[in-house]
N, C-alpha and C positions, 0 to 999 in steps of 0.2 A: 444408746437411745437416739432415735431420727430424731431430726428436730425437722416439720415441716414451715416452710415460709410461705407467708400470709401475702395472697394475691389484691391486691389494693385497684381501687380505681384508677390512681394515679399512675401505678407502675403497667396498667394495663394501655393505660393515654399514652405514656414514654415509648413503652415497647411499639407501638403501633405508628406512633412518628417517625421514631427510628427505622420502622421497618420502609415507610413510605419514602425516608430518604433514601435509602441503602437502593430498594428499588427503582426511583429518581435518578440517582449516579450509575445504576450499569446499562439502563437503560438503552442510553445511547454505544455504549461499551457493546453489548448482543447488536442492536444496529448494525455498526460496524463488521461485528465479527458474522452476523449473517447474510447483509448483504455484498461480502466479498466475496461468494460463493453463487449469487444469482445473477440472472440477467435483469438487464434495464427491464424490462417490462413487469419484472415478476420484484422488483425494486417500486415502481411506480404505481403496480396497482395497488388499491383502496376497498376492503381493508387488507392491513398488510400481512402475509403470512409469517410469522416468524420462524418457522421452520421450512424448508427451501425442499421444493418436489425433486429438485436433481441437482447435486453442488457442481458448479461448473467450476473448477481446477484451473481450469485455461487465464480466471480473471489477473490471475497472480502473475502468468506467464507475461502476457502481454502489461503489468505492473513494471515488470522487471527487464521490459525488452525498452519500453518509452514507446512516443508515438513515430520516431521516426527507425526503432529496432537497434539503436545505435548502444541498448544496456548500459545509458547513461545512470541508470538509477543505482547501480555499484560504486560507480566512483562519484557520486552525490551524497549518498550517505557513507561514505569514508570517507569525504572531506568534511560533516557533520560529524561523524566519530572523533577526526582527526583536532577539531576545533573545541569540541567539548572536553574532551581529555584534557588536551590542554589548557583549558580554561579552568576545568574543575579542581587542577593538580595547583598550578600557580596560585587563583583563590585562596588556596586550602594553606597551602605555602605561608605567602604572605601575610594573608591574614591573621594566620595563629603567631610572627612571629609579632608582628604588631601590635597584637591584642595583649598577646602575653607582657608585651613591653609599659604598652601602656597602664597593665593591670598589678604588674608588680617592680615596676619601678620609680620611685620616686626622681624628677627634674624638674627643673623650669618651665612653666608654662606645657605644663603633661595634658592639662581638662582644656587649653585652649587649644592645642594640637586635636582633639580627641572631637571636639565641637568644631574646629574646620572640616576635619572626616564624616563628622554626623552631617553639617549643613549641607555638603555634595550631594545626598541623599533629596534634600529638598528641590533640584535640579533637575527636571524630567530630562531623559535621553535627547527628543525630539529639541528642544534649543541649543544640546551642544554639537551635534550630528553633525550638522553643513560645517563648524568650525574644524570637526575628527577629519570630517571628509576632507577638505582643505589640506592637512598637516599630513593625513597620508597618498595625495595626489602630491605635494610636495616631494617627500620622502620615497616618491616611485614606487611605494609597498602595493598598490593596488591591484587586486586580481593576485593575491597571494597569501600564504595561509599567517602572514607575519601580519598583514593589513585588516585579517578576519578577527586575527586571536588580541594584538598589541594593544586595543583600547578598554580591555576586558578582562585583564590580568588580575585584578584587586577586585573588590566590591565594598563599598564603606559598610553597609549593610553586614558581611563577612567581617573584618574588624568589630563592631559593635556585639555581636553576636561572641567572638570569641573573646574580648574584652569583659562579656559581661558573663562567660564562663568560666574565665580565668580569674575573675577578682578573687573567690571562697576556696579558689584553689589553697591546699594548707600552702603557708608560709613556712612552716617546721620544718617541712621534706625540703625546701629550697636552702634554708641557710645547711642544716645538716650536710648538703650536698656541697654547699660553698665552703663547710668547715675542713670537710673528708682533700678538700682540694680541686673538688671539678671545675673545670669554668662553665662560662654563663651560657656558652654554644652548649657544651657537651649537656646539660643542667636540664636544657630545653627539648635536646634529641631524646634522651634518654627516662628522663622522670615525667617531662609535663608533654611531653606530643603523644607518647604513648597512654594517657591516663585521660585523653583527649575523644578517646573514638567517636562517641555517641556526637559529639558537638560536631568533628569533622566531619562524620555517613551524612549528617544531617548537611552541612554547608556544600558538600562535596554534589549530593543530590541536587540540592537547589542550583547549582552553579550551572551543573550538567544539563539539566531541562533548561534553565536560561538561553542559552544557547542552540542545545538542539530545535528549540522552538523560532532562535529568533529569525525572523524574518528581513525585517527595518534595514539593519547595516549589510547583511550581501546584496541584498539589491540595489546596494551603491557600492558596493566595492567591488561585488562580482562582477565581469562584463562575458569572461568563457564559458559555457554550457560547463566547462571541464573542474572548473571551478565554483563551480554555485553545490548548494548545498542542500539537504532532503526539501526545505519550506516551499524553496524554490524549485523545486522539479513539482514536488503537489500541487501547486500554484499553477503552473506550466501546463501538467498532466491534465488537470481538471480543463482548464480554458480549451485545450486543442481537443480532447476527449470530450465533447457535450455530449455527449449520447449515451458513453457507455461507464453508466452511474456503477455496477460492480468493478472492473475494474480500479476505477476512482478508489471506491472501499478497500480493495485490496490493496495497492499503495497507500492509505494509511494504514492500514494495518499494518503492513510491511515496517513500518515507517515505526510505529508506538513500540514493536516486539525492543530495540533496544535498552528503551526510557524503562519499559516495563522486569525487563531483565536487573537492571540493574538498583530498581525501586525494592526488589523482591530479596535480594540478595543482600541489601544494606537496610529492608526493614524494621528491623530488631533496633540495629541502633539509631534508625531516623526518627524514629517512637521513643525511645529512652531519650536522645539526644532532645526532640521538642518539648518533652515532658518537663528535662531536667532543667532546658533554658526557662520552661515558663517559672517554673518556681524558683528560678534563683531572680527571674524579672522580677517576679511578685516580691 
């Protein structure tokens, strides 16, 4: 027997928010992805065509060449790969063993460690920047990918996150594993990092758009064209390019296909992983 379900006013209001949001979000997404294919003019005229009388291929070329052909825009976004990787990996590192630590180890002053870590958080980037800057003008790391990645290895944020996935973690699997004779490394590689995923796609993600997006610190560390990174070549491209608005679109575009690639491929568990944080938050 169907069972039909009973169309409501309410659920007719939800669906139709929803839909206006979903609309509102790719919005600028087809933007993007339409006007990489036009020209300025057919960019600028009012109103706008969304569908393009002739894709011009060429915007992507000249995306990829820069404006002075030098195809800085390969080795700008592999030194953005190259930072976010490692950013996302060490994160992911550290943070789980920290969380884990502080999640299932009882010591001294554990909630006062854990409330040092949280308060960082309260710290906007922008007050400690000139002191980072300082320490790695010091350390001669600057304009190197050690000066890009070294202030950005950890995130308190990551710790909290994995601290507060790791509490409900069972305890049973842990001592079992201490009875059998594992140690506390092995305990960690093999039962709780593995049984982790959702929480890590999730932290691993966050960590890697952090970065790929950030802007702020290469434009103080970077000083080489060779060395600067996607923000800052879009940044670049756009100011010396005023004219030619497709192009521009096409180096972001160029620019999102990685974040996007890799959003797609670790969705399942970035979705499980938010889910499961909020409700062990709750």
């Amino acid at each position: 027997m169907q069972i039909q379900k009973k169309i409501t006013l309410p659920k007719v209001l939800i669906f139709v928010v929803l839909l206006g949001m979903l609309i509102f979000t790719l919005m600028p997404i087809l933007f993007m992805l339409t006007a990489s294919v036009m020209t300025s003019k057919e960019i600028l005229q009012m109103p706008y065509r969304w569908v393009p009388k002739e894709f011009h291929w060429e915007n992507f070329a000249k995306a990829i060449q820069g404006n002075d052909g030098t195809y800085i825009f390969v080795r700008n976004i592999s030194n953005s790969l190259i930072i976010s990787i490692a950013v996302a990996i060490t994160t992911v590192l550290i943070a789980s063993l920290t969380g884990y630590g502080l999640a299932k180890f009882r010591f001294k002053g554990r909630n006062t460690v854990f409330m040092m870590i949280m308060a960082t958080m309260m710290i906007p980037f922008e007050a400690i920047m000139i002191p980072l800057y300082m320490v790695v003008m010091k350390l001669h790391i600057q304009n190197s990918y050690i000066g890009l990645i070294l202030p950005f290895l950890v995130s308190a944020f990551g710790v909290f996150q994995m601290k507060q996935y790791l509490t409900t973690f069972p305890t049973e699997f842990l001592d079992a594993s201490r009875v059998d004779g594992m140690g506390e490394l092995g305990i960690f590689w093999k039962i709780v990092f593995p049984n982790c995923k959702p929480v890590i796609a999730t932290l691993a993600i966050l960590s890697f758009r952090s970065q790929w997006d950030n802007l702020l610190w290469p434009l103080l560390v970077s000083q080489s064209d060779k060395m600067k990174t996607i923000p800052q070549y879009i940044s670049t491209f756009a100011q010396e390019r005023s004219t030619d608005e497709g192009a521009m679109m096409a180096a972001a575009l160029l620019a999102s296909i990685p974040m996007f690639i890799l959003f797609m491929s670790l969705t399942k568990y970035f979705i499980g992983g938010s889910a499961v944080f909020e409700s062990r938050k709750g």
